[in-house]
PDBQT receptor file of N, H, CA, C and O in Angstrom, charges set to zero:
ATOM      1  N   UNK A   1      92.642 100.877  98.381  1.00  0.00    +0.000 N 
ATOM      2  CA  UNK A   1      91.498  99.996  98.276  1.00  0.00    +0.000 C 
ATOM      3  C   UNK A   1      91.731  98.817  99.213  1.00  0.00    +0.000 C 
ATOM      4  O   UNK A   1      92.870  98.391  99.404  1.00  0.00    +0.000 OA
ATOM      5  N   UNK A   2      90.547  98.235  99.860  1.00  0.00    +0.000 N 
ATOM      6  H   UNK A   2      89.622  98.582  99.705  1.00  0.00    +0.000 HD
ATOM      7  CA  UNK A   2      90.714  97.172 100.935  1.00  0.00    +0.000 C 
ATOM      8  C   UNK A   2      89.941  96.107  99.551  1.00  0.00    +0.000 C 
ATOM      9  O   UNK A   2      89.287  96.350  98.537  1.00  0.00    +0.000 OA
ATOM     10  N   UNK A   3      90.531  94.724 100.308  1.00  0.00    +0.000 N 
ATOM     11  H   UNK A   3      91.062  94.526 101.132  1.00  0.00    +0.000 HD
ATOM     12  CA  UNK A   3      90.210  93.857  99.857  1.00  0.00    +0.000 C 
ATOM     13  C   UNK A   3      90.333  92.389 100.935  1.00  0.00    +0.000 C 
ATOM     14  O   UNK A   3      91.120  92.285 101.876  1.00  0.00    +0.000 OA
ATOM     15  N   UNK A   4      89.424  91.447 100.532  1.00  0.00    +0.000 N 
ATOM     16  H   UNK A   4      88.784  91.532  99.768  1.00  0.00    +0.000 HD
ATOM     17  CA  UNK A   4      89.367  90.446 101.277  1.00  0.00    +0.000 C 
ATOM     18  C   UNK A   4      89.356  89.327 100.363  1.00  0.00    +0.000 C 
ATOM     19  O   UNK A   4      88.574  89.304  99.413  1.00  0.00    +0.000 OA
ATOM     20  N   UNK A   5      90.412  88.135 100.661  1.00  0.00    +0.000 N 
ATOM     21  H   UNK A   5      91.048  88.154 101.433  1.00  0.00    +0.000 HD
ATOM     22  CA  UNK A   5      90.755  87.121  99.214  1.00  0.00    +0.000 C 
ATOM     23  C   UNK A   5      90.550  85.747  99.984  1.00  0.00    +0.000 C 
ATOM     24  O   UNK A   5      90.880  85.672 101.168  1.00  0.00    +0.000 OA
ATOM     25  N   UNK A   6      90.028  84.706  99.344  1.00  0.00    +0.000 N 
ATOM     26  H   UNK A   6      89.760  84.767  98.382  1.00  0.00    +0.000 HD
ATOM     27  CA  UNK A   6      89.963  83.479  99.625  1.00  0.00    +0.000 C 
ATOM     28  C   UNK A   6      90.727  82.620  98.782  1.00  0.00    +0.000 C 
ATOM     29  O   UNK A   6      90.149  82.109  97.822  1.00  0.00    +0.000 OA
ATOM     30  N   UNK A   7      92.105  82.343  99.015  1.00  0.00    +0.000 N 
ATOM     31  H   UNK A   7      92.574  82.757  99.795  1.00  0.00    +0.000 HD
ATOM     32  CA  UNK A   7      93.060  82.200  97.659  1.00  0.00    +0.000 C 
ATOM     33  C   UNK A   7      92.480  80.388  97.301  1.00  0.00    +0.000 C 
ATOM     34  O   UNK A   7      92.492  79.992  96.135  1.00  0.00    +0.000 OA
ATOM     35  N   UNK A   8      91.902  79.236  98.722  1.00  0.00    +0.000 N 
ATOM     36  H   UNK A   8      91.892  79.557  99.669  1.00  0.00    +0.000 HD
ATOM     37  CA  UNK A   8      91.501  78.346  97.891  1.00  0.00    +0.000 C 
ATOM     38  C   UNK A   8      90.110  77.798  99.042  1.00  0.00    +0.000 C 
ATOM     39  O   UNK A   8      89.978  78.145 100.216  1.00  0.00    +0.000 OA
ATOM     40  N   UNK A   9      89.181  76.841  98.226  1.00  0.00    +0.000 N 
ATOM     41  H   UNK A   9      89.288  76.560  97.272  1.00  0.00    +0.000 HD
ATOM     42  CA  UNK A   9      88.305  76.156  99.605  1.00  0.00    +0.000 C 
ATOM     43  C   UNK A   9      89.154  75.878 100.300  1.00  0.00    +0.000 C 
ATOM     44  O   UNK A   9      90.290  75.677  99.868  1.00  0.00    +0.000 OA
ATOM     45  N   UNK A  10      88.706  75.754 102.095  1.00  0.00    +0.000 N 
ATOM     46  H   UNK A  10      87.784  75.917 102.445  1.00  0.00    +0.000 HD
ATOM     47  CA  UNK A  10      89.235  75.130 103.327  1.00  0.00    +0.000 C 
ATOM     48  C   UNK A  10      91.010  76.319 103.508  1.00  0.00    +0.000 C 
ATOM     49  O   UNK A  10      91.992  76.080 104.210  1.00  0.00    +0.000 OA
ATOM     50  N   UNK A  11      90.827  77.211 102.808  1.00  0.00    +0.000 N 
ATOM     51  H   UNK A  11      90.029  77.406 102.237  1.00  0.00    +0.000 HD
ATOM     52  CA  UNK A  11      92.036  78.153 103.400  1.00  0.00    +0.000 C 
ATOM     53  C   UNK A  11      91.450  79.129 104.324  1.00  0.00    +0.000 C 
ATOM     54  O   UNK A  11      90.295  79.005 104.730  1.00  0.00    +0.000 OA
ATOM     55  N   UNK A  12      92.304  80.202 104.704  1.00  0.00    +0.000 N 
ATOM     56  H   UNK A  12      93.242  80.302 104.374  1.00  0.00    +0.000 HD
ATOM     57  CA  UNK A  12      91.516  81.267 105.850  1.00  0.00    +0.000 C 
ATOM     58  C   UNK A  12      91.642  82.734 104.689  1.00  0.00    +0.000 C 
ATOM     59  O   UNK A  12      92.422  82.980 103.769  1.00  0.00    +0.000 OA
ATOM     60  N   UNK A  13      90.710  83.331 105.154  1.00  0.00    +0.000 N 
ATOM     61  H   UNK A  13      90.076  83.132 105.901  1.00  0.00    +0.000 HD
ATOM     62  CA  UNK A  13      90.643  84.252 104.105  1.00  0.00    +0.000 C 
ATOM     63  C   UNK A  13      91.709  85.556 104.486  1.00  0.00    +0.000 C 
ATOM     64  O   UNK A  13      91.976  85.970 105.614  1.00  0.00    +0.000 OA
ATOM     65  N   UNK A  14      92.106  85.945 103.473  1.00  0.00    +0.000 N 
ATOM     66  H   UNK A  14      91.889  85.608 102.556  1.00  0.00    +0.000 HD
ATOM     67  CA  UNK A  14      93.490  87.532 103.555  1.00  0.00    +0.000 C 
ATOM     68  C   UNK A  14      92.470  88.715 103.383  1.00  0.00    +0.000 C 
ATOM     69  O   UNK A  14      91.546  89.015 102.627  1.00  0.00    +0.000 OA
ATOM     70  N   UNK A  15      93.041  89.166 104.346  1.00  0.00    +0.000 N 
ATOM     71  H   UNK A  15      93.791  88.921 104.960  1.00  0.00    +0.000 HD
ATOM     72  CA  UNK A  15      92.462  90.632 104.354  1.00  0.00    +0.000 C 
ATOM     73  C   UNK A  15      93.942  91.646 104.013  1.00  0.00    +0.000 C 
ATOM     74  O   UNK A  15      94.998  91.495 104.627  1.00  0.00    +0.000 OA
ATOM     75  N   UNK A  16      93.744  92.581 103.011  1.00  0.00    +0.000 N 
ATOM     76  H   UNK A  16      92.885  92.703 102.512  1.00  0.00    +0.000 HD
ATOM     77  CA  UNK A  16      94.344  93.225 102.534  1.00  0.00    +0.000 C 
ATOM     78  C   UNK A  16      93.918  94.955 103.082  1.00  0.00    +0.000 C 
ATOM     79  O   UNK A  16      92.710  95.185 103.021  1.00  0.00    +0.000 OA
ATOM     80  N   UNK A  17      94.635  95.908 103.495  1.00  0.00    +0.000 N 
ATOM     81  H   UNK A  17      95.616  95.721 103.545  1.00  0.00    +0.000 HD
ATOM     82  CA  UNK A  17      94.141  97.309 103.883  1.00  0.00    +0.000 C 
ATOM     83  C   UNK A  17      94.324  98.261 102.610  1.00  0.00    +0.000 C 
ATOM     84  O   UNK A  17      93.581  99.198 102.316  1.00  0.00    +0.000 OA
ATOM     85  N   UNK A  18      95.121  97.965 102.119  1.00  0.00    +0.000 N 
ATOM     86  H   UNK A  18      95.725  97.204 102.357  1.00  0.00    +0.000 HD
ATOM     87  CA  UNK A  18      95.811  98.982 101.201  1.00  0.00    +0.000 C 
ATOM     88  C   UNK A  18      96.710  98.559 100.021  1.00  0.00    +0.000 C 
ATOM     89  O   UNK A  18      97.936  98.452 100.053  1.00  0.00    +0.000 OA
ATOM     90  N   UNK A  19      95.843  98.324  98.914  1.00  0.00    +0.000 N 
ATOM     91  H   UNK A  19      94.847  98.411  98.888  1.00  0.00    +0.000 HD
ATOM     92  CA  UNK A  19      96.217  97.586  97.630  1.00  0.00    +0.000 C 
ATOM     93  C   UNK A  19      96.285  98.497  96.834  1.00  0.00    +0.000 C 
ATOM     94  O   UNK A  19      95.786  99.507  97.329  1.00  0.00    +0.000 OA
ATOM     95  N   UNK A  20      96.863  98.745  95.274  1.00  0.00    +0.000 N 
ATOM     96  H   UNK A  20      97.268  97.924  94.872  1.00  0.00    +0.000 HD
ATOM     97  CA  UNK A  20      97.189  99.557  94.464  1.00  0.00    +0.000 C 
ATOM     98  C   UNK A  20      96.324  98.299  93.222  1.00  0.00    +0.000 C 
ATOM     99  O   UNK A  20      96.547  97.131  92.901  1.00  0.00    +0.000 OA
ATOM    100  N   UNK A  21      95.344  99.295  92.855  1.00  0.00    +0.000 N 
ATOM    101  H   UNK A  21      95.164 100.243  93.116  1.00  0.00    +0.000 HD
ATOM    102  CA  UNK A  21      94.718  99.089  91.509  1.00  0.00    +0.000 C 
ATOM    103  C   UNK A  21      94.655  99.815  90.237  1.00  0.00    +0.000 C 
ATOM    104  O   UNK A  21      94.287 100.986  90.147  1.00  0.00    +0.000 OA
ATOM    105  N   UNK A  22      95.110  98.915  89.040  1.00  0.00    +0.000 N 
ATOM    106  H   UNK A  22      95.409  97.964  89.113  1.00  0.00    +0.000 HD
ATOM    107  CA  UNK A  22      95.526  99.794  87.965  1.00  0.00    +0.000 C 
ATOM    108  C   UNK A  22      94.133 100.347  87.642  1.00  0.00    +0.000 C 
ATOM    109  O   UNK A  22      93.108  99.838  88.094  1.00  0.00    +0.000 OA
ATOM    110  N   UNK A  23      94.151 101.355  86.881  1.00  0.00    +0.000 N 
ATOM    111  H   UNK A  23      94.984 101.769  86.514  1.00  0.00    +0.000 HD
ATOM    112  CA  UNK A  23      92.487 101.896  85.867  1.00  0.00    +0.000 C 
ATOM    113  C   UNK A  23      91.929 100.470  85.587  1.00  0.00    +0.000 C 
ATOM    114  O   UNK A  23      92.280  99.345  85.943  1.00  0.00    +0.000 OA
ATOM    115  N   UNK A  24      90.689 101.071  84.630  1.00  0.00    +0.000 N 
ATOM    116  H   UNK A  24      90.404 101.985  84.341  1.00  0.00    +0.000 HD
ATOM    117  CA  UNK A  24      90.316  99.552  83.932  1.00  0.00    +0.000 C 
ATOM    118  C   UNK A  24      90.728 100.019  82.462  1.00  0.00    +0.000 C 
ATOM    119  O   UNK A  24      91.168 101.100  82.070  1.00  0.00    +0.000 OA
ATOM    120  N   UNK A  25      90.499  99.102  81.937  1.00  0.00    +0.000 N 
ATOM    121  H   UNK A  25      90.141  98.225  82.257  1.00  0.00    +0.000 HD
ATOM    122  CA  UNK A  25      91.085  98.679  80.580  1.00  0.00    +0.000 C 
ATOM    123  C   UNK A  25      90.288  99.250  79.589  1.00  0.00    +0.000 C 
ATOM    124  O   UNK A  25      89.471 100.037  80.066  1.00  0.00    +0.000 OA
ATOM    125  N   UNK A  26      90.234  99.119  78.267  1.00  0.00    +0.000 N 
ATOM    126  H   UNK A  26      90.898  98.479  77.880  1.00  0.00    +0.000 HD
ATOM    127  CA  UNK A  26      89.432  99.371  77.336  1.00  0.00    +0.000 C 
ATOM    128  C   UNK A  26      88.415  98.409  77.346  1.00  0.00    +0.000 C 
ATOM    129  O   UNK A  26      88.608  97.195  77.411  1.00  0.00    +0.000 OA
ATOM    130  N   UNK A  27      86.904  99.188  77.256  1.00  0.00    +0.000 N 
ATOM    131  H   UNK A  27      86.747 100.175  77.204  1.00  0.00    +0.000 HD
ATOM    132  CA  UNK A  27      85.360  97.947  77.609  1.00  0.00    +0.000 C 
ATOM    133  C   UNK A  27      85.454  97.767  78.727  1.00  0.00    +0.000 C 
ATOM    134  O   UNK A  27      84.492  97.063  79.035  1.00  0.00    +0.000 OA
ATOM    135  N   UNK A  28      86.328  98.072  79.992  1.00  0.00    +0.000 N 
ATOM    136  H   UNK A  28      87.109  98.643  79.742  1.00  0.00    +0.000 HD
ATOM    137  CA  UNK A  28      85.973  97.760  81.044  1.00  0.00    +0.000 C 
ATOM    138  C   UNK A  28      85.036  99.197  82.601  1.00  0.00    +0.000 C 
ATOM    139  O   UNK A  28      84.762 100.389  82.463  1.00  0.00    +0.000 OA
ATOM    140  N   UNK A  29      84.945  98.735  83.216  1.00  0.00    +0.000 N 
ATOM    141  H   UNK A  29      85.169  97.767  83.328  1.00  0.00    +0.000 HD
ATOM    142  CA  UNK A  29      84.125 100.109  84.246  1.00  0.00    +0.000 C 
ATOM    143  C   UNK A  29      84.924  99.512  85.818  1.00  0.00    +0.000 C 
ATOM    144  O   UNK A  29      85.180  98.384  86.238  1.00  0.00    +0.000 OA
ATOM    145  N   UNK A  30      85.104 100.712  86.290  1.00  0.00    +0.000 N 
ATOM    146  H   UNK A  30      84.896 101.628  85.948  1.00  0.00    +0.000 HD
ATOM    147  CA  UNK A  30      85.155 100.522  87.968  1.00  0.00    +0.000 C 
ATOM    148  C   UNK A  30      83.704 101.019  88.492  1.00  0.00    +0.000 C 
ATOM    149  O   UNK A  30      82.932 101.928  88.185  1.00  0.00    +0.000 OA
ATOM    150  N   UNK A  31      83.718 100.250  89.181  1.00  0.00    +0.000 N 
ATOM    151  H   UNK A  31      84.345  99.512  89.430  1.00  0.00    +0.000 HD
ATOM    152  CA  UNK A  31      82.403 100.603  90.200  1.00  0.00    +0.000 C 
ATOM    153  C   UNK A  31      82.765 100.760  91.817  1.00  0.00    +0.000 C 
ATOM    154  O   UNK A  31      83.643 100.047  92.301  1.00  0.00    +0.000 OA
ATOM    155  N   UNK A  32      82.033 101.743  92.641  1.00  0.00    +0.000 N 
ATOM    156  H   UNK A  32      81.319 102.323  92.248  1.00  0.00    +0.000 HD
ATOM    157  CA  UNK A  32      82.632 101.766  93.873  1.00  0.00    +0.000 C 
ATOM    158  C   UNK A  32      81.453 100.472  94.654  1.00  0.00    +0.000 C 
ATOM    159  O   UNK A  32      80.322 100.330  94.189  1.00  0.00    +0.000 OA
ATOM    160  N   UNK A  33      81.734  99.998  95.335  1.00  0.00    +0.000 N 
ATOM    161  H   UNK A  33      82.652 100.114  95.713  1.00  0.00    +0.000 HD
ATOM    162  CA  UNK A  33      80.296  98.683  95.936  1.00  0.00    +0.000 C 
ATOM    163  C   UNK A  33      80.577  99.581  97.430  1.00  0.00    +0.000 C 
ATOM    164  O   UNK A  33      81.621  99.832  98.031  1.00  0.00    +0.000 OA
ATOM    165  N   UNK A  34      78.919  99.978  97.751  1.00  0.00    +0.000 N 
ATOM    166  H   UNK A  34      78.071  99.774  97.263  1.00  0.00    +0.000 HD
ATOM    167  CA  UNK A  34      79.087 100.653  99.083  1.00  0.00    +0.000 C 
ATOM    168  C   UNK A  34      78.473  99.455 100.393  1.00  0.00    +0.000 C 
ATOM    169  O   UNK A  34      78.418  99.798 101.574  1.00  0.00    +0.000 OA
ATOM    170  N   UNK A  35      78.135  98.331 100.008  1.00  0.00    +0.000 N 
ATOM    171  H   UNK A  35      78.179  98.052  99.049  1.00  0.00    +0.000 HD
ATOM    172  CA  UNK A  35      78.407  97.359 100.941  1.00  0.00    +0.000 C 
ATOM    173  C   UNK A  35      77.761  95.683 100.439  1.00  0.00    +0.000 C 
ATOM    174  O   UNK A  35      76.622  95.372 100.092  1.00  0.00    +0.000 OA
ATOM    175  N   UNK A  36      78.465  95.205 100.517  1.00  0.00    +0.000 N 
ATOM    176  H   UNK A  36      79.391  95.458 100.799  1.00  0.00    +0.000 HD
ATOM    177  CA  UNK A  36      77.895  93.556 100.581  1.00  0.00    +0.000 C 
ATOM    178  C   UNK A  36      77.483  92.907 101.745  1.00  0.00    +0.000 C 
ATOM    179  O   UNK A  36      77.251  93.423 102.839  1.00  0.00    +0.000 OA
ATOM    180  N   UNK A  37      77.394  91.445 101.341  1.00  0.00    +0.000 N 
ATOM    181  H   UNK A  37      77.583  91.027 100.453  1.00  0.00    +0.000 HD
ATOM    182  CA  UNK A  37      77.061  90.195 102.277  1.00  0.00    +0.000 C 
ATOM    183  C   UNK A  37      77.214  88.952 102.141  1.00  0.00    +0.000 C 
ATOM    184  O   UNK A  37      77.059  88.325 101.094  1.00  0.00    +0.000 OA
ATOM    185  N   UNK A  38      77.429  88.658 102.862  1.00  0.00    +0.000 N 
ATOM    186  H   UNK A  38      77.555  89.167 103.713  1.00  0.00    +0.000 HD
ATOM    187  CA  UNK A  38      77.871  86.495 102.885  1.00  0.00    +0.000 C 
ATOM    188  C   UNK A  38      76.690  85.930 103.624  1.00  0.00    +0.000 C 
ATOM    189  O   UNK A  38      76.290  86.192 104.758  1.00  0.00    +0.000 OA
ATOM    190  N   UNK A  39      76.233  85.116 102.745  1.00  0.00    +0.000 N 
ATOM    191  H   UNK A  39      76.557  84.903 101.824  1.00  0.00    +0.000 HD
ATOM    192  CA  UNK A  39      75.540  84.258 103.511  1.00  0.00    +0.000 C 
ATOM    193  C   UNK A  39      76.022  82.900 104.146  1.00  0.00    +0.000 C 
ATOM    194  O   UNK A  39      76.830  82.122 103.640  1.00  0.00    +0.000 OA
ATOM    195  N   UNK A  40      75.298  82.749 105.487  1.00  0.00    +0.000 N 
ATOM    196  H   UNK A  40      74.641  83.381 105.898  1.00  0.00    +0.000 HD
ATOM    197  CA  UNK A  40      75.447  81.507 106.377  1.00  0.00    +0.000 C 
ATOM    198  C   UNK A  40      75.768  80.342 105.706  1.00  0.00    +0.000 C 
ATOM    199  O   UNK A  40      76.425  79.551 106.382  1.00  0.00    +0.000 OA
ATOM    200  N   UNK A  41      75.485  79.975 104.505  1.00  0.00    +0.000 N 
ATOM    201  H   UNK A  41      74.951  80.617 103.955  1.00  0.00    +0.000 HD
ATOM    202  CA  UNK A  41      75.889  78.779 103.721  1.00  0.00    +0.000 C 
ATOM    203  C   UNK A  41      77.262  78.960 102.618  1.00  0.00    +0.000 C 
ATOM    204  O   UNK A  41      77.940  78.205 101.921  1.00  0.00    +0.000 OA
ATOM    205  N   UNK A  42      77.211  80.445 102.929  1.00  0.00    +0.000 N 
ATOM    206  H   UNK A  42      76.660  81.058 103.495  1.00  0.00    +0.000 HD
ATOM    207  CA  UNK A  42      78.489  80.372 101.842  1.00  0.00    +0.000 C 
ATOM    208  C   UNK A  42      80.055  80.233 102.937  1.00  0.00    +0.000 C 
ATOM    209  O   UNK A  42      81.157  79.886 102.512  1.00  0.00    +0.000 OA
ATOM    210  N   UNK A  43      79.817  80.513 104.006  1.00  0.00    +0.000 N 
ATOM    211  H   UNK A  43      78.922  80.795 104.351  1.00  0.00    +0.000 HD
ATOM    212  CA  UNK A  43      80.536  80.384 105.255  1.00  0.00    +0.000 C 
ATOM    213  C   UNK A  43      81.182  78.849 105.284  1.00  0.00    +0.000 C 
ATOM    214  O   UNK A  43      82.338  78.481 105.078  1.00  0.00    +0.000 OA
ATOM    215  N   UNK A  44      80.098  78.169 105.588  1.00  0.00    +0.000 N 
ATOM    216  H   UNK A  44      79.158  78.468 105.756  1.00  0.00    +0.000 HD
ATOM    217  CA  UNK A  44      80.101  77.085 105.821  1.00  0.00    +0.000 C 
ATOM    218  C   UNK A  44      80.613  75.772 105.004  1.00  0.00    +0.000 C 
ATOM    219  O   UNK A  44      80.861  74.613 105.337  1.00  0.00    +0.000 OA
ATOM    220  N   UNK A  45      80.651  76.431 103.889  1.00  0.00    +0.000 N 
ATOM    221  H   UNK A  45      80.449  77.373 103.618  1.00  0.00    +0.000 HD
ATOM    222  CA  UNK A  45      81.736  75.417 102.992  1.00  0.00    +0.000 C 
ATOM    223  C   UNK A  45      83.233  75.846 103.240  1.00  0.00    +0.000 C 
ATOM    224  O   UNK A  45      84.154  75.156 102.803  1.00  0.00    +0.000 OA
ATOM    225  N   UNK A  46      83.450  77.009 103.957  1.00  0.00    +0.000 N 
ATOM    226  H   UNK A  46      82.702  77.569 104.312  1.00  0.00    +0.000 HD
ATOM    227  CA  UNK A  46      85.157  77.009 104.407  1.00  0.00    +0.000 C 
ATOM    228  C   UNK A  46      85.265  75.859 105.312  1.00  0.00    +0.000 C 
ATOM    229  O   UNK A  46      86.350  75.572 105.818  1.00  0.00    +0.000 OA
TER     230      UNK A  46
């Protein structure tokens, strides 16, 4: 699984290629997300 982390405001964001994720839990669901988006203002507070 890829992942992309913003660990705080005003840091640079981690890009991860290949992470190990446990199942989900009891009450919980995985979902696959086949694409997102950032908007221009959410940018801009980095």
């Amino acid at each position: 699984m890829r992942a992309a982390v913003l660990p705080a405001i005003g840091e640079k964001v981690e890009f991860y290629e290949d992470i190990d994720v446990v199942g989900p839990g009891a009450g919980e669901v995985r979902i696959r997300v086949h694409a997102s988006g950032v908007c221009h203002s959410d940018l801009s507070g980095q």
